[in-house]
C-alpha positions as CSV (number, residue, x, y, z in Angstrom):
1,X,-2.3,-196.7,89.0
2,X,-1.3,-193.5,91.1
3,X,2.3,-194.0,90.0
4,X,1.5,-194.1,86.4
5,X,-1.3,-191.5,86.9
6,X,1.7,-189.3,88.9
7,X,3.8,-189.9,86.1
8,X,1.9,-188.8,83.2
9,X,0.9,-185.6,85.3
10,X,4.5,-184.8,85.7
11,X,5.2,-185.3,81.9
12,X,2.5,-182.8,81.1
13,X,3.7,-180.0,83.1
14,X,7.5,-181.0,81.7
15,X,5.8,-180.5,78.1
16,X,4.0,-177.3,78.8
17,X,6.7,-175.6,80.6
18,X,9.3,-176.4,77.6
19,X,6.3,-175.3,75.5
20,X,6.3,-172.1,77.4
21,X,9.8,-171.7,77.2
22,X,9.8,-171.8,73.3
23,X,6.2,-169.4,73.4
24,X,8.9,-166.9,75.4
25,X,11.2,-166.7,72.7
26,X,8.9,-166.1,69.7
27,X,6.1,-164.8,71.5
28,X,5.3,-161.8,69.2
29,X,7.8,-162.5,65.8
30,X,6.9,-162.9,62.5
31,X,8.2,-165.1,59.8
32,X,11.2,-163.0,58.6
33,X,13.0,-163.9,55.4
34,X,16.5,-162.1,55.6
35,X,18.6,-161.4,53.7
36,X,16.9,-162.7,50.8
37,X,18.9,-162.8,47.7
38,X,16.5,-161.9,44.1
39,X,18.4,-161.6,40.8
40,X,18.5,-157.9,40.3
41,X,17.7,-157.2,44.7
42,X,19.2,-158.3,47.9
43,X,16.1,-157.5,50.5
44,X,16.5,-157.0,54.5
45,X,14.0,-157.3,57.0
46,X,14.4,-156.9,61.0
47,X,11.3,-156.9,63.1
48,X,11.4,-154.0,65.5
49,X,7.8,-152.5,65.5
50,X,8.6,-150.2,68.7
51,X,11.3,-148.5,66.9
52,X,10.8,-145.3,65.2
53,X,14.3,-144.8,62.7
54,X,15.8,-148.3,61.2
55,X,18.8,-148.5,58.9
56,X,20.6,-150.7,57.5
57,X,24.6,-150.3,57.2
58,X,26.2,-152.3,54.2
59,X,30.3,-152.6,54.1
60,X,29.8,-152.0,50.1
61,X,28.4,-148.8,50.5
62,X,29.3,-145.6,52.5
63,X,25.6,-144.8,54.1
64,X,23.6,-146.4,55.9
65,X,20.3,-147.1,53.8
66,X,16.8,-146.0,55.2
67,X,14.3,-148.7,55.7
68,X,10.8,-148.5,56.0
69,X,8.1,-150.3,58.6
70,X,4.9,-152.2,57.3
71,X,1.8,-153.0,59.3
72,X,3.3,-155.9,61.4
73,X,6.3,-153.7,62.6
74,X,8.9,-155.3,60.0
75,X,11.4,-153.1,58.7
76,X,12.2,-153.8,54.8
77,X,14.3,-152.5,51.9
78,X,15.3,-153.4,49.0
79,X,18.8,-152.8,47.4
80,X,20.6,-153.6,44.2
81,X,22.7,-156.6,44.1
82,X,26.3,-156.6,44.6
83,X,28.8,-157.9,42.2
84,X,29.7,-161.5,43.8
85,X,31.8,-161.1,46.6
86,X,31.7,-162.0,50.8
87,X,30.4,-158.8,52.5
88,X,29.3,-157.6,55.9
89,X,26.0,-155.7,57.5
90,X,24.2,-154.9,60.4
91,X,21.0,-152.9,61.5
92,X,21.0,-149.3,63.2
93,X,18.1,-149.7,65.3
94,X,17.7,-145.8,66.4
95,X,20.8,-145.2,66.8
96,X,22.2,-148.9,68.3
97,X,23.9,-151.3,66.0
98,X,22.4,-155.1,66.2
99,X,23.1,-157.9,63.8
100,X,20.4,-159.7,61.4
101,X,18.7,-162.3,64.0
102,X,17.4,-164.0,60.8
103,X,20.6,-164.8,59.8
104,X,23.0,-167.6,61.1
105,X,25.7,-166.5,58.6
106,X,28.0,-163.9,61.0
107,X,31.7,-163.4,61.3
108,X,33.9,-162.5,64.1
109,X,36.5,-160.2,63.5
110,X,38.6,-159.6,66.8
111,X,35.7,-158.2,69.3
112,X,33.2,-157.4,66.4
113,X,30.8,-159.8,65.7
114,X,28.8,-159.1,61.8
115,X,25.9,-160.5,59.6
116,X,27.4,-162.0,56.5
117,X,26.0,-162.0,53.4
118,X,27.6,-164.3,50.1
119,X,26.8,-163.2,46.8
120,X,27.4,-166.1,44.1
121,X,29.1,-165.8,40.9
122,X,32.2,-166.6,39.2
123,X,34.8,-165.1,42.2
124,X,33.2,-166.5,45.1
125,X,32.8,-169.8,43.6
126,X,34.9,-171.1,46.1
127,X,33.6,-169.2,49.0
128,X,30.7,-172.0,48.9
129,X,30.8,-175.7,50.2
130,X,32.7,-178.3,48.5
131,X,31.4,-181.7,47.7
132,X,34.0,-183.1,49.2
133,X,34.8,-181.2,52.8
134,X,38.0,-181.6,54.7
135,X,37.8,-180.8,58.3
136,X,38.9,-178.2,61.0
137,X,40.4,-179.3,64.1
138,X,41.2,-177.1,67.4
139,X,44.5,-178.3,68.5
140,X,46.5,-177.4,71.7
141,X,50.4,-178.2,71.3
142,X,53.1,-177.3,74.0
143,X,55.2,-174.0,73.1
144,X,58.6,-174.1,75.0
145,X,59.6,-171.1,73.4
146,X,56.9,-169.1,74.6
147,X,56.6,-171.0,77.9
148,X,52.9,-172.0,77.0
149,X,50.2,-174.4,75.7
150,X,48.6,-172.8,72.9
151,X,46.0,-173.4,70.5
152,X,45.9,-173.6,66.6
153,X,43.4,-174.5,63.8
154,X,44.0,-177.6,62.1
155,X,42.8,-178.3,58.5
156,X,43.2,-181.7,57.0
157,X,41.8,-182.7,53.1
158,X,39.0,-184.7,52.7
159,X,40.7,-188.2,53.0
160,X,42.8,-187.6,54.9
161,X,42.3,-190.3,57.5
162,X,42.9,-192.8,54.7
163,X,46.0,-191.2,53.1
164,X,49.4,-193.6,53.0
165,X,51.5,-190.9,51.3
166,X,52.7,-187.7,53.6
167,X,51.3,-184.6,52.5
168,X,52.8,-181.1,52.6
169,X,51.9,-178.2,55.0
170,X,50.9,-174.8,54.5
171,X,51.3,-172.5,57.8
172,X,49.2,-169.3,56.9
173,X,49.1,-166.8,59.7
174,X,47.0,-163.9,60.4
175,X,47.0,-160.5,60.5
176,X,47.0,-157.7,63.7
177,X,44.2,-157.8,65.5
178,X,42.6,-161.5,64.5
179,X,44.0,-164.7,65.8
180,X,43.6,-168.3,65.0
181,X,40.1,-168.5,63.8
182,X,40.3,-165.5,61.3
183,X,41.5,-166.9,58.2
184,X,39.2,-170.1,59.0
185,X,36.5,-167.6,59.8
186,X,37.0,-164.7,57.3
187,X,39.1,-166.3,55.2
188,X,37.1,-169.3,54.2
189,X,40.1,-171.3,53.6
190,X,38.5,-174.6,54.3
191,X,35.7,-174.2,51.7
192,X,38.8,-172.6,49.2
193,X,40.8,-175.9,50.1
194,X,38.5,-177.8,49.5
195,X,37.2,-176.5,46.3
196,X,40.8,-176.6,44.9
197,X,41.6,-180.2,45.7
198,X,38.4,-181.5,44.6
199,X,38.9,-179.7,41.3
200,X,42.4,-181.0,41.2
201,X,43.6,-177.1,41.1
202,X,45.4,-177.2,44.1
203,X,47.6,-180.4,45.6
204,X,46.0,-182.0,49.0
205,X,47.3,-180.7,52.0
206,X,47.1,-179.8,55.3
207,X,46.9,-176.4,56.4
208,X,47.7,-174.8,59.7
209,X,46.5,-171.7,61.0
210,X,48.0,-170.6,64.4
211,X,47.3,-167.7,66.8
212,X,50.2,-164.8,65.9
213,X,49.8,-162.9,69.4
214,X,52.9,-164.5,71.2
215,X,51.0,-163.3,74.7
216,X,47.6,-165.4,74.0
217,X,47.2,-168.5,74.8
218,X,44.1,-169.1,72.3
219,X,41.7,-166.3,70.8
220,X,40.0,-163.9,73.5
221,X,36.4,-165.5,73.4
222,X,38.3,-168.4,75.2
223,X,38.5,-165.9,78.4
224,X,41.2,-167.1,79.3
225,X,44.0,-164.3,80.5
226,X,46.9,-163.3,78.6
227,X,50.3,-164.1,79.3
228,X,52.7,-161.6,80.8
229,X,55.4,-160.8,78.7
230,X,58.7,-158.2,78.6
231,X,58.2,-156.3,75.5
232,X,61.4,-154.9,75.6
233,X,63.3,-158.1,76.2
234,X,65.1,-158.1,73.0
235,X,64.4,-161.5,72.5
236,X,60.4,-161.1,72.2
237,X,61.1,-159.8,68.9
238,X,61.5,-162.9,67.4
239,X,60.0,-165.4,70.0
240,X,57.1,-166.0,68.2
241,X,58.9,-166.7,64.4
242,X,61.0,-169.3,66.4
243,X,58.1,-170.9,68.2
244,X,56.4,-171.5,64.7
245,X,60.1,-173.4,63.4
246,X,60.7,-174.8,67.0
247,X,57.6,-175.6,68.5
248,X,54.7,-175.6,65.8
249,X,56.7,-177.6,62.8
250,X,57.8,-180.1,65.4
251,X,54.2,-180.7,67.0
252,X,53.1,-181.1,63.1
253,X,55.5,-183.6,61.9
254,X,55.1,-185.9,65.0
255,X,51.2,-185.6,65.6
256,X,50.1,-185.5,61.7
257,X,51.4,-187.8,58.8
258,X,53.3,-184.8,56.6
259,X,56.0,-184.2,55.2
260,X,58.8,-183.7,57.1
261,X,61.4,-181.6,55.2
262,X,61.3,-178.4,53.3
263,X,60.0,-179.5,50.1
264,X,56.6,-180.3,52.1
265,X,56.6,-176.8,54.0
266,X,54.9,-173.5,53.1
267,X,54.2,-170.5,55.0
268,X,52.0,-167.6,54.3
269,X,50.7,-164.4,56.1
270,X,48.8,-161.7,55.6
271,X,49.6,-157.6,57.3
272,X,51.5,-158.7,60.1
273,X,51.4,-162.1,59.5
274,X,53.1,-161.4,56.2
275,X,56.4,-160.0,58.3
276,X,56.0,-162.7,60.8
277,X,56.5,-164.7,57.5
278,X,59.6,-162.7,55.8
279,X,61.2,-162.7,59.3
280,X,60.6,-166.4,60.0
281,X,61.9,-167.0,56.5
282,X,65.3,-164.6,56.5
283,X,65.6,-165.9,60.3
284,X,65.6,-169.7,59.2
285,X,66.8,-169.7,55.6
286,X,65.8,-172.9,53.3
287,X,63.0,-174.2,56.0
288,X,60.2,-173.6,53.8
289,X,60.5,-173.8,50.7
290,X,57.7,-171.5,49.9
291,X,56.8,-168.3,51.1
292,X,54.2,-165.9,50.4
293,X,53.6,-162.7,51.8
294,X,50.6,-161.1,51.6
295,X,49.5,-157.3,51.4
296,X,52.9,-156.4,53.6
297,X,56.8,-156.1,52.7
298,X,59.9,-154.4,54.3
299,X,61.1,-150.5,54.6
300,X,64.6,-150.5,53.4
301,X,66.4,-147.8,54.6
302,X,70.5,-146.8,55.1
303,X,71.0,-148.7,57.9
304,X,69.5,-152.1,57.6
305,X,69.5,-152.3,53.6
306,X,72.8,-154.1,54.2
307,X,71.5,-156.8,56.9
308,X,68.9,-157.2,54.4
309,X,71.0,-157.9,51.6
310,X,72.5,-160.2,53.3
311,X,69.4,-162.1,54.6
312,X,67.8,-162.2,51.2
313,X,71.3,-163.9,49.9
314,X,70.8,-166.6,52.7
315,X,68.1,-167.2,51.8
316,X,68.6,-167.2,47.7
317,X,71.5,-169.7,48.6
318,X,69.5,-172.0,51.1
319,X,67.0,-172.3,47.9
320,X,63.3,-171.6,47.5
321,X,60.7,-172.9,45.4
322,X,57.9,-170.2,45.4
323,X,58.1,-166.5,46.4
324,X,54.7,-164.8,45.7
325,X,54.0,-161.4,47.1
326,X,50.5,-160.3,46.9
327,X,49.4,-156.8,47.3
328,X,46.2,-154.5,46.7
329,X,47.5,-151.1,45.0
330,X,45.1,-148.7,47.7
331,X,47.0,-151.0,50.4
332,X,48.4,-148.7,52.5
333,X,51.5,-151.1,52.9
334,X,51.6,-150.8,49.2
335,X,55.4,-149.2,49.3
336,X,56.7,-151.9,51.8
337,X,55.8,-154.6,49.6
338,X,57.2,-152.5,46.1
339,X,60.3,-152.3,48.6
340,X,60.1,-155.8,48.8
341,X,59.7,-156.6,45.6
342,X,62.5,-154.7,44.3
343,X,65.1,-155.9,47.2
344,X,64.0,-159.4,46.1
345,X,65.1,-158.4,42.4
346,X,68.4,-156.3,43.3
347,X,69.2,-160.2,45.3
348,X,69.0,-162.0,42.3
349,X,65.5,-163.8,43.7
350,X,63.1,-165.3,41.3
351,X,59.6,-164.4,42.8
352,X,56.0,-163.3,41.9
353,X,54.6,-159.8,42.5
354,X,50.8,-160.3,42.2
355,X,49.4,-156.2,42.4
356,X,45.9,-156.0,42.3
357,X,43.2,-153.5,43.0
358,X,41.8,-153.3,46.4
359,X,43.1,-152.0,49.4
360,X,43.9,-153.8,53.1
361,X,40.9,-156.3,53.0
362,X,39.8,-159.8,53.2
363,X,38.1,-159.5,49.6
364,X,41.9,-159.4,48.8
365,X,43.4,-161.9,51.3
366,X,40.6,-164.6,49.7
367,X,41.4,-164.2,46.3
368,X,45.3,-164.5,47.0
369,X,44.7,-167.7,48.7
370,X,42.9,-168.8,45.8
371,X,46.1,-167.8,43.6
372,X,48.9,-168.7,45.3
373,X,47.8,-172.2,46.9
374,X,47.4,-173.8,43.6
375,X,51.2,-173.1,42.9
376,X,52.6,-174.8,45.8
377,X,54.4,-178.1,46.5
378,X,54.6,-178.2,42.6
């Protein structure tokens, strides 16, 4: 009877220090609704009843909008919606930027961490969950090339484990700064995958999405340190283009049921990820198929508009199935890919030149992705 007595006693004072616990976190909050999304108003609320300025900073709009505090220290304001689109915020709390605790929706971009907010309507459509969802695996794979085990993001269709038939690949690198989780992350290229199969827009197929920074072995919230490399070895230049051809393809076609020739290979890349993709392509002529850079191109000059001649011949001879260049006309990189576009034309290249407005952004990268993947492995 002690023992049981004991027992019960020490379950009590388990419960009400885990109650405590809890009490510490909300001891003093409110229920806060934000964002909340209206029909003509997008509202945002943080509770900060200490603080004596509040803002809140919108990447839609230039200046940071005033908000105002109401009896039980919650900061509010109300703001026309946006036109559908993915878009970013945080709070200026006088004068120190903090995210919207009320909302589980945030991004990572590099080292910045923002609160995301998805307005629906006809061109996020495919920003939102699928029905049918595919999933996202973290894979490490050996890298001889780079002397390394590195990690990339995996997507496979929904199915997938119960597919007979091969499917094809698409490799779709990132830009300067992100790393493998950027186009998962920002990108929403599961959700747009999966919204495009289901519909039967887009063929099923697997997409890989590797980290472009030849010195990392996986993104920087991993922690783990960077790998020392020669810069001006001459062969660094291209070390990581070969690695995705030597090292990445390889890993795919053993560890995955794909495709395993060019007709099932696609590769795609956005800023920098778009030249790792021209180089990779004029470097390894007729091993993929189809290429598509994305808001990025080439400077032709005197003295390599010859070498480049020649690559773009290679590569006209070697074949290609899809060439689709997508660019915003405020990109700054505008001129590369014009310069691109043109060189492709002077080679005799069949290709796409998709110029929309916009400028260097992911509002841009999304709906590119949304273009360009239903066109391949037709």
């Amino acid at each position: 009877m002690k023992k049981l007595t004991l027992s019960l006693m020490m379950a009590f004072c388990t419960m009400g220090l885990f109650a405590q616990e809890l009490a510490n976190f909300n001891f003093g909050r409110v229920n806060v609704v934000s964002p909340e999304i209206g029909e003509q108003n997008v509202t945002f609320r943080i509770q900060a009843p200490q603080a004596q300025n509040v803002q809140v900073s919108l990447s839609w709009q230039q200046q940071p909008v005033a908000m105002t505090k109401n009896q039980q220290g919650v900061w509010e304001v109300s703001v026309p919606r946006p036109a559908a689109e993915r878009y970013t915020y945080n709070f200026v709390v006088d004068g120190v930027k903090v995210n919207d605790a009320n909302n589980i929706f945030m991004q990572r971009d590099g080292t910045t961490f923002l609160s995301v907010l998805l307005i629906p309507g006809e061109l996020t459509e495919n920003y939102f969950e699928a029905n049918k969802r595919g999933d996202l695996h973290q894979v490490w794979y050996e890298s001889p090339t780079l002397g390394m085990e590195r990690r990339m993001f995996v997507y496979t269709p929904h199915g997938y484990n119960d597919m007979k038939e091969p499917l094809p690949v698409l490799y779709l690198l990132h830009g300067a700064g992100g790393d493998e989780d950027a186009w998962s992350n920002m990108g929403r290229t599961c959700q747009i995958m999966d919204n495009l199969i289901e519909k039967g827009q887009a063929k099923p197929m697997i997409v890989v999405m590797p980290n472009g920074n030849p010195t990392q072995y996986a993104a920087r919230t991993l922690q783990i340190p960077e790998k020392q490399q020669d810069r001006n070895d001459p062969n660094f230049a291209n070390a990581y283009v070969t690695s995705i051809v030597k090292d990445m393809v390889p890993y795919m076609e053993k560890n995955y049921n794909v495709i395993k020739n060019p007709d099932g290979r696609a590769i795609a890349g956005l800023s920098m990820g778009a030249g790792h993709t021209i180089s990779c392509t004029n470097l390894f002529p007729g091993f993929f198929k189809y290429i598509c850079p994305l808001s990025n191109g080439i400077r032709v000059n005197d003295q390599n508009k010859a070498e480049y001649n020649k690559q773009f011949q290679a590569l006209k001879k070697a074949g290609i199935k899809l060439y689709w260049i997508g660019c915003g006309e405020t990109d700054f990189l505008i001129e590369s890919a014009r310069q691109l576009d043109a060189t492709l034309t002077e080679n005799g290249i069949e290709h796409t030149f998709y110029e929309n407005s916009g400028g260097h952004t992911w509002s841009n990268w999304r709906i590119y992705l949304n273009q360009f993947a239903p066109l391949l492995f037709k």
